[in-house]
Biotite code that builds the C-alpha atoms (Angstrom):
import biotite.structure as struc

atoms = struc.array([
    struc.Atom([48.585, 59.697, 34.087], chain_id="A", res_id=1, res_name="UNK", atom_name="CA", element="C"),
    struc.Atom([46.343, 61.191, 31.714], chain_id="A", res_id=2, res_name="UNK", atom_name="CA", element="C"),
    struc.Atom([48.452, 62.942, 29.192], chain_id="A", res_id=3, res_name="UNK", atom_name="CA", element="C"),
    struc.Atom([45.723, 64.471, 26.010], chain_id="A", res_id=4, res_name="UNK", atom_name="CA", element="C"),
    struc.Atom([48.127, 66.530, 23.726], chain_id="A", res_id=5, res_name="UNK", atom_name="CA", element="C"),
    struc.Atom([50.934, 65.250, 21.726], chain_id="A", res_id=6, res_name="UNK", atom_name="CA", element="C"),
    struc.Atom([51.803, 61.912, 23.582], chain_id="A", res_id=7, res_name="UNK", atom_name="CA", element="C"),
    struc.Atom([53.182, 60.063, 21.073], chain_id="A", res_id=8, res_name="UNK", atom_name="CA", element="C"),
    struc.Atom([56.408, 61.871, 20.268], chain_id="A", res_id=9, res_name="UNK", atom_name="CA", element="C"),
    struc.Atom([56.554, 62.999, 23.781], chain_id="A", res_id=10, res_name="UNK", atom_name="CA", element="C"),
    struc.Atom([56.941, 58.832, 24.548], chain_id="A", res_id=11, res_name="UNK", atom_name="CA", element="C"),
    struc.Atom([59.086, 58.513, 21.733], chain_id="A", res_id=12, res_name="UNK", atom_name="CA", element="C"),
    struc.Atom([61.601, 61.113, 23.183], chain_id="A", res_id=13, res_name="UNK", atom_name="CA", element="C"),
    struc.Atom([60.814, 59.630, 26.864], chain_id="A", res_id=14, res_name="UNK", atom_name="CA", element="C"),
    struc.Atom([62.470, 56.972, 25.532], chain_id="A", res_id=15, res_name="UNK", atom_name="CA", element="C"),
    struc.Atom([65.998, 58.906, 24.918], chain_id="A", res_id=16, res_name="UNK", atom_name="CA", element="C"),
    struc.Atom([65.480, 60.830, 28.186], chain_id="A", res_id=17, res_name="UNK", atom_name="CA", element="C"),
    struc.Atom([66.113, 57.673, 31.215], chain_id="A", res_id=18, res_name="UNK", atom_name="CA", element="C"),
    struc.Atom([68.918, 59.174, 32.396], chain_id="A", res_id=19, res_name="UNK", atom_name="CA", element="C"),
    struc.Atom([67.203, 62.823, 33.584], chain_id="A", res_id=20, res_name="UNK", atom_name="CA", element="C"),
    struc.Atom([68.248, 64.236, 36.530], chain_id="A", res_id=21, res_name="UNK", atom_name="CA", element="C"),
    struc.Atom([66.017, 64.538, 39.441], chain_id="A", res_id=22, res_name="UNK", atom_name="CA", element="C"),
    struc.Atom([65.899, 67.940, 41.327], chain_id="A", res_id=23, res_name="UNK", atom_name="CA", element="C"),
    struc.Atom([67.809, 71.493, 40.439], chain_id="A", res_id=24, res_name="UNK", atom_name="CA", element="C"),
    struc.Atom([66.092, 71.996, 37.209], chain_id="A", res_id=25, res_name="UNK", atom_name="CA", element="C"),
    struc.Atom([65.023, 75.336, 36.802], chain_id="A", res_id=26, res_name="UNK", atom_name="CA", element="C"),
    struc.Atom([62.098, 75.022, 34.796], chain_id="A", res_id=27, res_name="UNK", atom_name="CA", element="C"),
    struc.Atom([60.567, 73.361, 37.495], chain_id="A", res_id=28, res_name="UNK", atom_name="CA", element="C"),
    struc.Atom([59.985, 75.699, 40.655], chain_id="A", res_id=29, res_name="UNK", atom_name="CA", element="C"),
    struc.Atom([56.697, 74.040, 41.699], chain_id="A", res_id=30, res_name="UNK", atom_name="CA", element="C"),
    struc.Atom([58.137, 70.258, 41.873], chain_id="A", res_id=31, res_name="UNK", atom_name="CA", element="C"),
    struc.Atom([57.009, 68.999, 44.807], chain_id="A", res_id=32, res_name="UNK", atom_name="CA", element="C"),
    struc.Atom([53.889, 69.981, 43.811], chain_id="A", res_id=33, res_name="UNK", atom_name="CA", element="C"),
    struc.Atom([53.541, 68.383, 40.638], chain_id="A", res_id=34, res_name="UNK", atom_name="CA", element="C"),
    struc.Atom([55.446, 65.342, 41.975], chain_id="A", res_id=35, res_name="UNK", atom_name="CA", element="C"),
    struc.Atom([52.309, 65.271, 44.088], chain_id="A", res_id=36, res_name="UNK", atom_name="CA", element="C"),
    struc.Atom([49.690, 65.795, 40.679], chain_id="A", res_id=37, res_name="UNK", atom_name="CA", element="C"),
    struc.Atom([52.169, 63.643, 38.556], chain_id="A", res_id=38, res_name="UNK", atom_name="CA", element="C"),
    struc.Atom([51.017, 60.605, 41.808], chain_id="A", res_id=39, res_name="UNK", atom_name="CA", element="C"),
    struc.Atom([47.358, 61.565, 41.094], chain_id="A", res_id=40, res_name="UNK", atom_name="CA", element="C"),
    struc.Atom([47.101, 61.676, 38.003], chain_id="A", res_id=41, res_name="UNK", atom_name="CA", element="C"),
    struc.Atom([49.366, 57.970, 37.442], chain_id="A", res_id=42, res_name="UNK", atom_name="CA", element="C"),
    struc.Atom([46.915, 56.613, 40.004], chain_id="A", res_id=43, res_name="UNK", atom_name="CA", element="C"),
    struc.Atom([43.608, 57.784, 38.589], chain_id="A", res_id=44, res_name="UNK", atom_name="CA", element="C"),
    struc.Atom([45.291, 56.402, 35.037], chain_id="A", res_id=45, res_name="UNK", atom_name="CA", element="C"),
    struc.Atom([46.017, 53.332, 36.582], chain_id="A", res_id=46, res_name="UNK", atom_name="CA", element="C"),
    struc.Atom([42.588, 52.845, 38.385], chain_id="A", res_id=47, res_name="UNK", atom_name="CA", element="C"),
    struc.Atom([40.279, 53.411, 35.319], chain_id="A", res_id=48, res_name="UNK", atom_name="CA", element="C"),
    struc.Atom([41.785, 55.046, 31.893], chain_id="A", res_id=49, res_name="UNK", atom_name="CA", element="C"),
    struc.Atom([44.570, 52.552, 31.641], chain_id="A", res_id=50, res_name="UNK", atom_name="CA", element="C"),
    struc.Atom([42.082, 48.855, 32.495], chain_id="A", res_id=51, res_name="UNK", atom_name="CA", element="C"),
    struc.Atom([39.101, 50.418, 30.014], chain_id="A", res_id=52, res_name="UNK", atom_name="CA", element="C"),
    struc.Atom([41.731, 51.408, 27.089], chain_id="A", res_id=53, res_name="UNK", atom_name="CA", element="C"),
    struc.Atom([43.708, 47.810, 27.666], chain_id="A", res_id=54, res_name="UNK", atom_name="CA", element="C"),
    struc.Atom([40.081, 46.153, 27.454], chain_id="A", res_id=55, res_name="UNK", atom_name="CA", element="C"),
    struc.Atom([38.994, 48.416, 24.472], chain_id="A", res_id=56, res_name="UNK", atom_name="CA", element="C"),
    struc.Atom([41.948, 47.067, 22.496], chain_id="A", res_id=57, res_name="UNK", atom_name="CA", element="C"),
    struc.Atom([41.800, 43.261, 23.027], chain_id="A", res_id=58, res_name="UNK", atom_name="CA", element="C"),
    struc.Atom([38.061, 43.596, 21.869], chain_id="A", res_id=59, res_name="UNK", atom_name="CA", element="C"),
    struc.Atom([37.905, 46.109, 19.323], chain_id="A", res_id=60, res_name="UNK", atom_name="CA", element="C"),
    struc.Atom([39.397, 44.924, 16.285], chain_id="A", res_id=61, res_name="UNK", atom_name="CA", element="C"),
    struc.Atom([42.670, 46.836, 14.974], chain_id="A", res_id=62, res_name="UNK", atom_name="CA", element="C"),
    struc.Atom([40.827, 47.977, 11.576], chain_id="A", res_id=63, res_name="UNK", atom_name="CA", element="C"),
    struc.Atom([38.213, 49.619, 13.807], chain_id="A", res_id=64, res_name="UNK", atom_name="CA", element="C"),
    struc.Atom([40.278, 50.952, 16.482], chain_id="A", res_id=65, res_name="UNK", atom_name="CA", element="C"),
    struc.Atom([42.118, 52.870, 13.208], chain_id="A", res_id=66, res_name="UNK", atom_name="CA", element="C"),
    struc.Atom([38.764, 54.361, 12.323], chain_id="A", res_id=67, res_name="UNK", atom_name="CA", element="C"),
    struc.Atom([38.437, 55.700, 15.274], chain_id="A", res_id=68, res_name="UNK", atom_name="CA", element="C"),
    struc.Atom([41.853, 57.262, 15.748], chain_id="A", res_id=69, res_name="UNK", atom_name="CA", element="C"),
    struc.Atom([41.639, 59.051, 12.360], chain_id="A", res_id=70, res_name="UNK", atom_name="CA", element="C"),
    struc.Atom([38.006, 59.829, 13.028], chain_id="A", res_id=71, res_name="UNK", atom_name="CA", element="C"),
    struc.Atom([39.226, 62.369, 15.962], chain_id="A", res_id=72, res_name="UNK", atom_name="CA", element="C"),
    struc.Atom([42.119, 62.921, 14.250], chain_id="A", res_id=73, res_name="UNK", atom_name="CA", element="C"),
    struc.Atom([40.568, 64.391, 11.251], chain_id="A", res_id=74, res_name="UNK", atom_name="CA", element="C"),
    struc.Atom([37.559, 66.297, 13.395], chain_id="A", res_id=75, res_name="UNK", atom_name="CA", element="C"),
    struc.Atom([41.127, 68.329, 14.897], chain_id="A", res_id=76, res_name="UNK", atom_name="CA", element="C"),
    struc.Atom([42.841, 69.094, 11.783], chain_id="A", res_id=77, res_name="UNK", atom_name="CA", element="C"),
    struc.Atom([40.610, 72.325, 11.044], chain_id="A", res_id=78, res_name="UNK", atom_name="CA", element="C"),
    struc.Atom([41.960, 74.190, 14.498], chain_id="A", res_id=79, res_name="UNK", atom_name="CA", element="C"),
    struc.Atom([45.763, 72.601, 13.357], chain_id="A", res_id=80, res_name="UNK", atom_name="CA", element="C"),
    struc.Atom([44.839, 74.854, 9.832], chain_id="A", res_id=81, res_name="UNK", atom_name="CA", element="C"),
    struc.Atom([43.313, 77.817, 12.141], chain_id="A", res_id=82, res_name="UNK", atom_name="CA", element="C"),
    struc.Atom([47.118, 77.770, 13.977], chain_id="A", res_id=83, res_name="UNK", atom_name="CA", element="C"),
    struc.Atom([49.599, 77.220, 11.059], chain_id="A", res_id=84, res_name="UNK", atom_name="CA", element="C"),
    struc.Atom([47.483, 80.256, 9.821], chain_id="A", res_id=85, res_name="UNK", atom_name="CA", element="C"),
    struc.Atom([48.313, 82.395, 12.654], chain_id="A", res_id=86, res_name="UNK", atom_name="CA", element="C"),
    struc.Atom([51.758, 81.745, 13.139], chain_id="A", res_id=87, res_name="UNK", atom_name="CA", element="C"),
    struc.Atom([51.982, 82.813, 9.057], chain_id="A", res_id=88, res_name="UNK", atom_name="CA", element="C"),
    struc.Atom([52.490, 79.527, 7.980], chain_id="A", res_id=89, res_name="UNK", atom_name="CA", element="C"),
    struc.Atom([49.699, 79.440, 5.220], chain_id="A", res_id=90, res_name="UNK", atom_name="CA", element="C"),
    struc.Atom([50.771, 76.497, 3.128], chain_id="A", res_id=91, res_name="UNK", atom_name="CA", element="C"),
    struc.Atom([50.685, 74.510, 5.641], chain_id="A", res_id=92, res_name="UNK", atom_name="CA", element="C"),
    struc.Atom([47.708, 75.719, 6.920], chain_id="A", res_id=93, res_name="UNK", atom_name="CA", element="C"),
    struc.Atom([45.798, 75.272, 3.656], chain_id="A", res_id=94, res_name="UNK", atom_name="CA", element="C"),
    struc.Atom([46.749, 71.407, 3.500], chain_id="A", res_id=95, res_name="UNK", atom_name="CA", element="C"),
    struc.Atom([44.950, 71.255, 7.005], chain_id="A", res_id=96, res_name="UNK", atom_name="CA", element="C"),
    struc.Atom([41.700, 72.305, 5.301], chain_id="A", res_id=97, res_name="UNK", atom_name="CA", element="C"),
    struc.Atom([41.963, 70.449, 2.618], chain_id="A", res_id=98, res_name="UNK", atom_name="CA", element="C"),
    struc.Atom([42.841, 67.211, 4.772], chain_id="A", res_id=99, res_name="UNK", atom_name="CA", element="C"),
    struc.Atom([39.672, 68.048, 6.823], chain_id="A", res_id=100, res_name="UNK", atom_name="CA", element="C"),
    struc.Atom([37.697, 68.449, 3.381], chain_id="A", res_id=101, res_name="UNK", atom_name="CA", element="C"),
    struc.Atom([38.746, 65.553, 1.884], chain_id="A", res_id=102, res_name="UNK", atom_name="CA", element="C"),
    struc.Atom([38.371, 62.716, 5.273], chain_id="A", res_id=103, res_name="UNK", atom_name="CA", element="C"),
    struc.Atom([35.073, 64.363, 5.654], chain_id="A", res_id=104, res_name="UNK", atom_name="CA", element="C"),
    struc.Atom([34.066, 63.386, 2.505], chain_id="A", res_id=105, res_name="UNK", atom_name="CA", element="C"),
    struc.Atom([35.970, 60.730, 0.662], chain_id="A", res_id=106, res_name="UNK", atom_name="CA", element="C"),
    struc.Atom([37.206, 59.166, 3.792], chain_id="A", res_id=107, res_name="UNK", atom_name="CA", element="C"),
    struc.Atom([33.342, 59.202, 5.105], chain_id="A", res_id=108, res_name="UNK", atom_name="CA", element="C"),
    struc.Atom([33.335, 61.451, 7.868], chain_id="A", res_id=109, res_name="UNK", atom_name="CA", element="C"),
    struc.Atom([37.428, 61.179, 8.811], chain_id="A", res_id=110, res_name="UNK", atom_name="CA", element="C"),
    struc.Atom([36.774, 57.469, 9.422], chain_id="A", res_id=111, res_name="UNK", atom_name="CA", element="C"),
    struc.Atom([39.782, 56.740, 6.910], chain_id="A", res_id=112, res_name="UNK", atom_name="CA", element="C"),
    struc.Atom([42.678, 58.647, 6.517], chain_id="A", res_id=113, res_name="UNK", atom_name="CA", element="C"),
    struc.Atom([42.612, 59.333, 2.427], chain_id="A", res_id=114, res_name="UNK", atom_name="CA", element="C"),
    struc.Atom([44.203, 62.720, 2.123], chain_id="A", res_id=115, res_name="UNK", atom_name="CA", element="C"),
    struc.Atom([47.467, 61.533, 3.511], chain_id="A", res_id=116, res_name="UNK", atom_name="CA", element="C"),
    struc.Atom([47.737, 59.049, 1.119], chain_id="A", res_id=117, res_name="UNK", atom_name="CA", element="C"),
    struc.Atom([47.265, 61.916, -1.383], chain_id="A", res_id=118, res_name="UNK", atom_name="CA", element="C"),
    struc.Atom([49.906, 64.136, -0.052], chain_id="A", res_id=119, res_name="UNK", atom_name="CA", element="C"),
    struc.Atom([48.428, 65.776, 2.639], chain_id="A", res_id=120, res_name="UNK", atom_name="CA", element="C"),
    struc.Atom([50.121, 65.302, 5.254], chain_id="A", res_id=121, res_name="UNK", atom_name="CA", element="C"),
    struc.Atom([49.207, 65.254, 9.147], chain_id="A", res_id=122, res_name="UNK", atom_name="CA", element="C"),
    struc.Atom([50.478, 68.290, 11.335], chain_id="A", res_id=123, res_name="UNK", atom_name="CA", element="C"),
    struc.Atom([50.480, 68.780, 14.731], chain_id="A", res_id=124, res_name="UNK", atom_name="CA", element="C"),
    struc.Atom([49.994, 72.807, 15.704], chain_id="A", res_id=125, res_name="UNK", atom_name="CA", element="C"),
    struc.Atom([48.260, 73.819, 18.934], chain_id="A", res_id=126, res_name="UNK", atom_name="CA", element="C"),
    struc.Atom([47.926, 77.546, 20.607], chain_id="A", res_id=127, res_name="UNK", atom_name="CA", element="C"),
    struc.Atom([50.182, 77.114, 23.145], chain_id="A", res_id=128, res_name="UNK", atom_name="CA", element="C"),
    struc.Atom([52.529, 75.983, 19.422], chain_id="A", res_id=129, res_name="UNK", atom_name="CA", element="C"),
    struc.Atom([51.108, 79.331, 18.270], chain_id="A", res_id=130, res_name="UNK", atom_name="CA", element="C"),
    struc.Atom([51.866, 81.508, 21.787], chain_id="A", res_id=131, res_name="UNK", atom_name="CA", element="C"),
    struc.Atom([55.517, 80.311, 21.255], chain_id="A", res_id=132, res_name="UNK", atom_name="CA", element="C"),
    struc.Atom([56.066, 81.421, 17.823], chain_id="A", res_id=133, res_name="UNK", atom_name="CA", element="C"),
    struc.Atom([54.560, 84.580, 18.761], chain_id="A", res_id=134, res_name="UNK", atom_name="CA", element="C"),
    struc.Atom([57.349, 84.676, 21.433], chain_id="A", res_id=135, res_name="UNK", atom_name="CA", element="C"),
    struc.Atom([55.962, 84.040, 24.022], chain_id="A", res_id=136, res_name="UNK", atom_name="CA", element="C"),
    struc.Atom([58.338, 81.647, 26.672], chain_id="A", res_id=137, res_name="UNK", atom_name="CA", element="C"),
    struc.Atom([57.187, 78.492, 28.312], chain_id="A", res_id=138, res_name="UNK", atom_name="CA", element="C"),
    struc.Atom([57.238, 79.610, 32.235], chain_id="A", res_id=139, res_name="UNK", atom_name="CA", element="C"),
    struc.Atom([58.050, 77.261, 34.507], chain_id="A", res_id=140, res_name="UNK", atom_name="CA", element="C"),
    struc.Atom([56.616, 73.177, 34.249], chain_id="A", res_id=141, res_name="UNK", atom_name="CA", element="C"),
    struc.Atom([53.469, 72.202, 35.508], chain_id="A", res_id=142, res_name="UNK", atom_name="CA", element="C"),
    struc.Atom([51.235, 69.183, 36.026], chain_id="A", res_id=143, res_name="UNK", atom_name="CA", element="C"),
    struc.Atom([47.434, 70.203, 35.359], chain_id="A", res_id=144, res_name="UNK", atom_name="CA", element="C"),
    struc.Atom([45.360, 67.225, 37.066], chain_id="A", res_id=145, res_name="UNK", atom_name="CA", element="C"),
    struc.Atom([44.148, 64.831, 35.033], chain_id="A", res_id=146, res_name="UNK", atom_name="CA", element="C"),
    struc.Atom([45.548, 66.677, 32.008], chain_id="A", res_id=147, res_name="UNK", atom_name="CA", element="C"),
    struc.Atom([49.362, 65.691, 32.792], chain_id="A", res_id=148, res_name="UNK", atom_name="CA", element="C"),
    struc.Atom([52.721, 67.561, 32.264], chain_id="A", res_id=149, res_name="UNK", atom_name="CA", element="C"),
    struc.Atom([52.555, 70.995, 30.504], chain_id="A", res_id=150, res_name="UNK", atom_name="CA", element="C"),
    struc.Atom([53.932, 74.791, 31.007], chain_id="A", res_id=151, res_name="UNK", atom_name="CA", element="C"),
    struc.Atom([52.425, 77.876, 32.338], chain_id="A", res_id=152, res_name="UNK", atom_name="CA", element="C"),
    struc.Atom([52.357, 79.067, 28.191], chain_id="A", res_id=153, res_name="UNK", atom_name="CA", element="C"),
    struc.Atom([50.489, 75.591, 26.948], chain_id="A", res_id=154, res_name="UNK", atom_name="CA", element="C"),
    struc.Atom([48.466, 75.726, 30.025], chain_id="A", res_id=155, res_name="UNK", atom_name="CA", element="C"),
    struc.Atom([47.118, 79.101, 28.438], chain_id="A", res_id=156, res_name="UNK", atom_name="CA", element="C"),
    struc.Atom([47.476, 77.599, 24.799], chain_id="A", res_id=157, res_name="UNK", atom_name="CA", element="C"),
    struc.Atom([44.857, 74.666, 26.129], chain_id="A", res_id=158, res_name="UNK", atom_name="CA", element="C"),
    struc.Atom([41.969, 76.955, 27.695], chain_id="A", res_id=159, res_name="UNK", atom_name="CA", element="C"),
    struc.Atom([42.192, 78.564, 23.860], chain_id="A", res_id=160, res_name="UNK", atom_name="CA", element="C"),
    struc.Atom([42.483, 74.950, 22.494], chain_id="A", res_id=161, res_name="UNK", atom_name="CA", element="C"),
    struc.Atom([39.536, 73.681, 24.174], chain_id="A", res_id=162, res_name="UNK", atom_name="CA", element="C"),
    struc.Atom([36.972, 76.388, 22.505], chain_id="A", res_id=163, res_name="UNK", atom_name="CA", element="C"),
    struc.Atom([38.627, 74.911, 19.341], chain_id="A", res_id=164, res_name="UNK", atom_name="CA", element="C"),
    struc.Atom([37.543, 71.686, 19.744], chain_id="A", res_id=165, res_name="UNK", atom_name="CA", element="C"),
    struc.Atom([34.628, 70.694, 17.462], chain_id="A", res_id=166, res_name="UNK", atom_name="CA", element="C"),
    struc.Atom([33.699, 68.292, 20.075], chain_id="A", res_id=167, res_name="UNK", atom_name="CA", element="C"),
    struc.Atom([32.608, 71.351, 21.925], chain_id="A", res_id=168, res_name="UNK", atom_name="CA", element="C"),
    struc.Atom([29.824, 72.261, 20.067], chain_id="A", res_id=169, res_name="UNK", atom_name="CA", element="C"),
    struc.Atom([28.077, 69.349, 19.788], chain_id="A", res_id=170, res_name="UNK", atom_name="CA", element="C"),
    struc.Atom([24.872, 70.531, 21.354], chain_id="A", res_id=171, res_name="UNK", atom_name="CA", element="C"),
    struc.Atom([23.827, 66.838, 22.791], chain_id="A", res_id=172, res_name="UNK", atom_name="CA", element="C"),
    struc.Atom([25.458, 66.823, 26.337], chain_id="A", res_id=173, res_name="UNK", atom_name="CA", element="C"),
    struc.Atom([25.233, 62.652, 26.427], chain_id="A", res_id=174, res_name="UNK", atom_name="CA", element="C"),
    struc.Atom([26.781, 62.460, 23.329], chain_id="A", res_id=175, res_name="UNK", atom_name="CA", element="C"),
    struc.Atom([29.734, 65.211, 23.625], chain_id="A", res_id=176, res_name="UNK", atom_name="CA", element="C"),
    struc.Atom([30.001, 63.102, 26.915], chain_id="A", res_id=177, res_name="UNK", atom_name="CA", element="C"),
    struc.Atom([30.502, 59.883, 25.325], chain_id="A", res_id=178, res_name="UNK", atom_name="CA", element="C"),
    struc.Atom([32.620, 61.054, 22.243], chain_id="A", res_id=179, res_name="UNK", atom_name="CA", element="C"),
    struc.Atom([35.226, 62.788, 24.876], chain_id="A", res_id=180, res_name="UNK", atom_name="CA", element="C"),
    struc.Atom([35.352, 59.695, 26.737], chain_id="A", res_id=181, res_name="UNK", atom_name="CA", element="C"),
    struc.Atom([35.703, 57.489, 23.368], chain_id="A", res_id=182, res_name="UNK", atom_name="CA", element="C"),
    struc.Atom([39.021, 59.886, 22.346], chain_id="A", res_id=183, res_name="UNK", atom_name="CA", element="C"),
    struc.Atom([40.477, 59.186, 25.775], chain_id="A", res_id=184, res_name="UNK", atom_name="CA", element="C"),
    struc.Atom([40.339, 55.699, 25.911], chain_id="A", res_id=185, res_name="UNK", atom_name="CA", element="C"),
    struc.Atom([41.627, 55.716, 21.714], chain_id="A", res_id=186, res_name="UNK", atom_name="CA", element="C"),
    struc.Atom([44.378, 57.812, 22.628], chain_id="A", res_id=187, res_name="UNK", atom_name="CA", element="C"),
    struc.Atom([45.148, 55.998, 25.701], chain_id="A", res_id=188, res_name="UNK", atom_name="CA", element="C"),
    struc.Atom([45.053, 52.100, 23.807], chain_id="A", res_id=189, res_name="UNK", atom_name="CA", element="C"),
    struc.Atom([47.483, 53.870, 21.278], chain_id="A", res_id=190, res_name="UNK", atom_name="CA", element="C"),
    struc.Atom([50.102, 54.382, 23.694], chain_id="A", res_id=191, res_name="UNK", atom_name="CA", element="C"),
    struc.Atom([50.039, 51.119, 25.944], chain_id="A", res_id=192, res_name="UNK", atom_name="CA", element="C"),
    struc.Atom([52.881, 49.971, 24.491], chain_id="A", res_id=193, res_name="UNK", atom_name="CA", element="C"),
    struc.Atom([55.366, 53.062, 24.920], chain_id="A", res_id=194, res_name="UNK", atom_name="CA", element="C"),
    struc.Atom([53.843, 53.369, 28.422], chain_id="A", res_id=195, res_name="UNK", atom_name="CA", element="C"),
    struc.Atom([54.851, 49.729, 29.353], chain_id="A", res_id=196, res_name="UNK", atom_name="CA", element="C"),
    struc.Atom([58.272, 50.792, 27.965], chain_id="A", res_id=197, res_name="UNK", atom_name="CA", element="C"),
    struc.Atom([58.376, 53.945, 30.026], chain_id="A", res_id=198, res_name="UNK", atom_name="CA", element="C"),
    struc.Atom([57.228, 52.524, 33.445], chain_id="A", res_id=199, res_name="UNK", atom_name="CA", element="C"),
    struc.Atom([60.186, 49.738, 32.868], chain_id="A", res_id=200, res_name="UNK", atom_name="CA", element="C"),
    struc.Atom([62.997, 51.824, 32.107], chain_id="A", res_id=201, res_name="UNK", atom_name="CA", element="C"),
    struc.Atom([62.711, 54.617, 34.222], chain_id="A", res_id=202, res_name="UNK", atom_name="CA", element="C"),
    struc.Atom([64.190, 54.875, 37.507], chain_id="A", res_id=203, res_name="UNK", atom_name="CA", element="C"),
    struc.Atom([62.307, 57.747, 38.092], chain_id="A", res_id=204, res_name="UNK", atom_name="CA", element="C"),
    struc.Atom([59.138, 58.725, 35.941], chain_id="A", res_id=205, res_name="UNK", atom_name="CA", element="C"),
    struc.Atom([58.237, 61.959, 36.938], chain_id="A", res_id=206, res_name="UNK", atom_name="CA", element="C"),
    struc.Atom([61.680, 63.342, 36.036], chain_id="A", res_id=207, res_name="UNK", atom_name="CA", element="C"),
    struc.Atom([61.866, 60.962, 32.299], chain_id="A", res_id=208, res_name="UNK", atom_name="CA", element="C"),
    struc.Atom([58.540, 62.421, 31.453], chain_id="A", res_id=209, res_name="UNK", atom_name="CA", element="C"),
    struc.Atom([59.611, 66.131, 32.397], chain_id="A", res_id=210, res_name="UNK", atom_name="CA", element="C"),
    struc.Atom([62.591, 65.765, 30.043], chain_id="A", res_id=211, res_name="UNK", atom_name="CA", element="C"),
    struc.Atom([60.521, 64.652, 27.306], chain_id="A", res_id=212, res_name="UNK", atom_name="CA", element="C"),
    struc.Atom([57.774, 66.806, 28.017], chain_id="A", res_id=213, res_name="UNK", atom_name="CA", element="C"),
    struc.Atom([59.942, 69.753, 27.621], chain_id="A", res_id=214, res_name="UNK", atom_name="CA", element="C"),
    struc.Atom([62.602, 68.707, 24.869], chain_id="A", res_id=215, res_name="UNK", atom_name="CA", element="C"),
    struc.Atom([59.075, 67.533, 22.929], chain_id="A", res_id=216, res_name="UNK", atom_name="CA", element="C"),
    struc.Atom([57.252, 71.164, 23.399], chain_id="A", res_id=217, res_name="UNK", atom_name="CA", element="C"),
    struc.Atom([60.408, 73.264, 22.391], chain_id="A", res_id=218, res_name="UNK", atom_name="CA", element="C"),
    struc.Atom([60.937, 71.093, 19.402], chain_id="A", res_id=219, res_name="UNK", atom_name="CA", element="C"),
    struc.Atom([57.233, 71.236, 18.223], chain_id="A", res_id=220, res_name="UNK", atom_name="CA", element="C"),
    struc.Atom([57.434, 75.401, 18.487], chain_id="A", res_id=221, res_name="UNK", atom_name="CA", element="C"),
    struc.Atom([60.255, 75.123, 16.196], chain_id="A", res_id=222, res_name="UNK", atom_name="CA", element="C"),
    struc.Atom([59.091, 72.331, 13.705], chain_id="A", res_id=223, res_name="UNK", atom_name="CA", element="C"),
    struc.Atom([61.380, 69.945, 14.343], chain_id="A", res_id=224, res_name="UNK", atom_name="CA", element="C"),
    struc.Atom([64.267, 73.013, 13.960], chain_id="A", res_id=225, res_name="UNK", atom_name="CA", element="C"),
    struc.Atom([65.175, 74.127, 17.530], chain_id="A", res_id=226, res_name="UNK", atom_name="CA", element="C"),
    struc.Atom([67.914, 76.581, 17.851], chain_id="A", res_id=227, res_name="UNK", atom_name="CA", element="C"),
    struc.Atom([70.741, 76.738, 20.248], chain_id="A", res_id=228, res_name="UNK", atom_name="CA", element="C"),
    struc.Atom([69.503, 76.910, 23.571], chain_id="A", res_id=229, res_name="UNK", atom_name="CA", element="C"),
    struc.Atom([71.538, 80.151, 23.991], chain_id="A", res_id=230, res_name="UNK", atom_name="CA", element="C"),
    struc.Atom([69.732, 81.842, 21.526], chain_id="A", res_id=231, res_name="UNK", atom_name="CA", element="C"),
    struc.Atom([66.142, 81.149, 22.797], chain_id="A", res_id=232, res_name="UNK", atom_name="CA", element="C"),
    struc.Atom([66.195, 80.226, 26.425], chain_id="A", res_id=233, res_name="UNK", atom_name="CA", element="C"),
    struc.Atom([62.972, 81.678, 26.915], chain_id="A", res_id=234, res_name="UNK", atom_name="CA", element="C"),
    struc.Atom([61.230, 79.170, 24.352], chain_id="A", res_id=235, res_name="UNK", atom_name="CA", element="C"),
])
């Protein structure tokens, strides 16, 4: 499965989530449905994204592969700013900037991550992040093809997301080409590892990666801070 926005600490809570419960669950009216994406999308992953990215890391060599990572890293941290700023968070937002100011120049071009060793640390904001604080609630799970597990609200958040991409405008078509399929395969190599731990502990992945999915998105809207789930179902 191809899974492009925050997979890391959605893995990372996959891994507390092996025991979820398949069928019932409320946020997830369309489930035999996106059992049947969640199949495509693992098999298309399994076919070509996961064989290239498992490749790309025994050859390229860890230093480089770093590079890379913080290279698209740094290119997103300007639309993380653009959201901390509209969900009123400005201090945060301003430490976005000047991460993307300093990478691009000290770090030369984003290809080394120098601001966070100066403070400045990485945030992870998004519009479907911003939608959320703005109050808007999730609506019911989805799997987008090729895109993986996300919610009727971040399925909004990512058509805004994607006109924030800086890849976007780079007015070569070969070259946006290549530099989308270059961030796949480095965000895919990054997370071989808590994939291989995934596929062996779950009895049933669909449902593990739900539960993380979910528990992840709801955390991220409240920075870490969730409230009682009887205070904000809708979120």
């Amino acid at each position: 499965m191809i899974m492009l926005r925050s997979l890391a600490g959605l893995l990372l809570l996959a891994a507390l989530s092996a025991c979820a419960t398949v069928g019932g669950n409320p946020k997830d009216p369309f489930e035999r449905y996106n059992r049947a994406m969640f199949s495509f999308n693992d098999s298309v992953d399994k076919a070509v994204v996961k064989p290239v990215a498992t490749g790309y890391r025994k050859v390229v060599p860890q230093f480089a592969r770093t590079g890379v990572t913080d290279f698209f890293s740094n290119a997103g941290d300007v639309w993380i700013g653009v959201n901390n700023v509209l969900q009123g968070k400005i201090g945060p937002g301003a430490s976005d900037f000047g991460r993307f100011a300093i990478n691009t120049t000290v770090g030369i071009g984003g290809l080394f991550d120098v601001a966070s060793k100066a403070g400045l640390h990485k945030h992870n904001e998004d519009f479907g992040q911003t939608l959320g604080r703005w109050g808007m609630g999730s609506g019911p799970y989805v799997v987008l093809p090729l895109f993986g597990p996300s919610d009727v609200r971040d399925g909004l958040g990512l058509a805004v997301d994607m006109y924030g991409n800086p890849l976007r405008y780079v007015n070569n078509v070969p070259t946006r080409n290549e530099l989308y399929g270059v961030r796949l395969v480095d965000q895919r190599a990054n997370l071989l590892d808590a994939s291989r731990l995934m596929e062996e502990a779950a009895l049933d992945p669909y449902a593990y990666v739900r539960s993380a999915y979910l528990q992840h998105r709801r955390s991220l809207v409240y920075d870490g801070h969730p409230p009682p789930k009887h205070q904000a179902i809708t979120k």
